[in-house]
N, C-alpha and C positions, 0 to 999 in steps of 0.2 A: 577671555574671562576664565579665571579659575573655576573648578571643580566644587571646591566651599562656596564662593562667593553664588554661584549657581545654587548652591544647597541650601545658603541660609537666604536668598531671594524666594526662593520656589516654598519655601518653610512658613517665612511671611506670608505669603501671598497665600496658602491654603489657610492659615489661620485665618484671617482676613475674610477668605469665604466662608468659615466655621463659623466665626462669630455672626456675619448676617445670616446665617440659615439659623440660628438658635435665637437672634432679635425677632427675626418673620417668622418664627413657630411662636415668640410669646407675646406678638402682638396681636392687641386687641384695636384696631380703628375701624372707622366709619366705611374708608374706601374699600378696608381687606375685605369686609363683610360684605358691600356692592359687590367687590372683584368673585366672590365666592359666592353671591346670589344666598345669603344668611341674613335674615330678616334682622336688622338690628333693635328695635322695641322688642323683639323675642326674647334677643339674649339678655337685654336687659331686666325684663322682668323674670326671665329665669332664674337671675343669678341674686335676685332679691328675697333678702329673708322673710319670713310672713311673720306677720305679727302674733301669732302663738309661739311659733319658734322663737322671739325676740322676749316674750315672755318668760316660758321656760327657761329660757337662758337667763335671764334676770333672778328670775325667783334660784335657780341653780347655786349663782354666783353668792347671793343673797344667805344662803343655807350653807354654802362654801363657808363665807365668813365667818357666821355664828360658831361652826364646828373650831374654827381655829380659832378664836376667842376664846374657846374651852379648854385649850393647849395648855401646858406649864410655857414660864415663860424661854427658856430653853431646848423645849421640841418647838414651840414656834419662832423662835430664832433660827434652828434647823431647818425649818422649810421654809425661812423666807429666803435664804443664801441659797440653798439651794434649784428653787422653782421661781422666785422672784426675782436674786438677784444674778443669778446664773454661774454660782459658784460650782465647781466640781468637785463631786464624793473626795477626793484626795488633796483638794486643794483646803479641803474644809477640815480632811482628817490631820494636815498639815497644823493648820490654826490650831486644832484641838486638843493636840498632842496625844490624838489615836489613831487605829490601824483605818482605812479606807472600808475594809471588812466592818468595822463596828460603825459606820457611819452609813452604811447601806441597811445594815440592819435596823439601825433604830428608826430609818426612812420608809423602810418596806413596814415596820410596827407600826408609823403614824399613819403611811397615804391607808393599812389597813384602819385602823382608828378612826381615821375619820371618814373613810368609806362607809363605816358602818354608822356613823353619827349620821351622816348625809342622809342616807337611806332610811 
């Protein structure tokens, strides 16, 4: 057996264990939580939101919206590519036909804008 052929076996084979040691660190089941003596009705209602917290976030969202209603319709165009539809500062200053510089800024001016409407 070659030298490579050893190298790109043994390459495989550690990735192979990389990837199930990074599966069994983000898994959540019935049996890991038995195997670990982790009450599993615990984790679950741990990891449950409470229904003020569910609220807040509603009413949040709810004030979120309003504030951008209040937008021209061109800064809310601006923050929908950008935070909604996951366009990037340059991909947008691209479209625009300006610097990526003037596109961050008019973005730092609205998320301040409407931080302050929010609040």
């Amino acid at each position: 057996m070659s030298r490579e052929v050893y190298y790109a076996y043994h390459k495989a084979r550690e990735s192979e264990r990389y990837q199930r040691q990074v599966v069994y660190q983000r898994e959540l089941s019935l049996e890991r939580f038995q195997e670990e003596g982790v009450n599993a009705e615990y984790q679950a209602v741990r990891f449950q939101q409470g229904v003020e917290d569910v609220l807040i976030l509603a009413e949040d969202i709810r004030r979120l919206y309003e504030a951008l209603d209040e937008l021209e319709v061109e800064e809310r165009l601006l923050i929908d590519e950008l935070f909604f539809q996951g366009v990037s500062e340059g991909e947008l200053a691209k479209r625009l036909g300006i610097s990526q510089q003037a596109v961050s800024k008019r973005k730092r001016k609205l998320l301040k804008q409407l931080r302050e409407k929010i609040e």
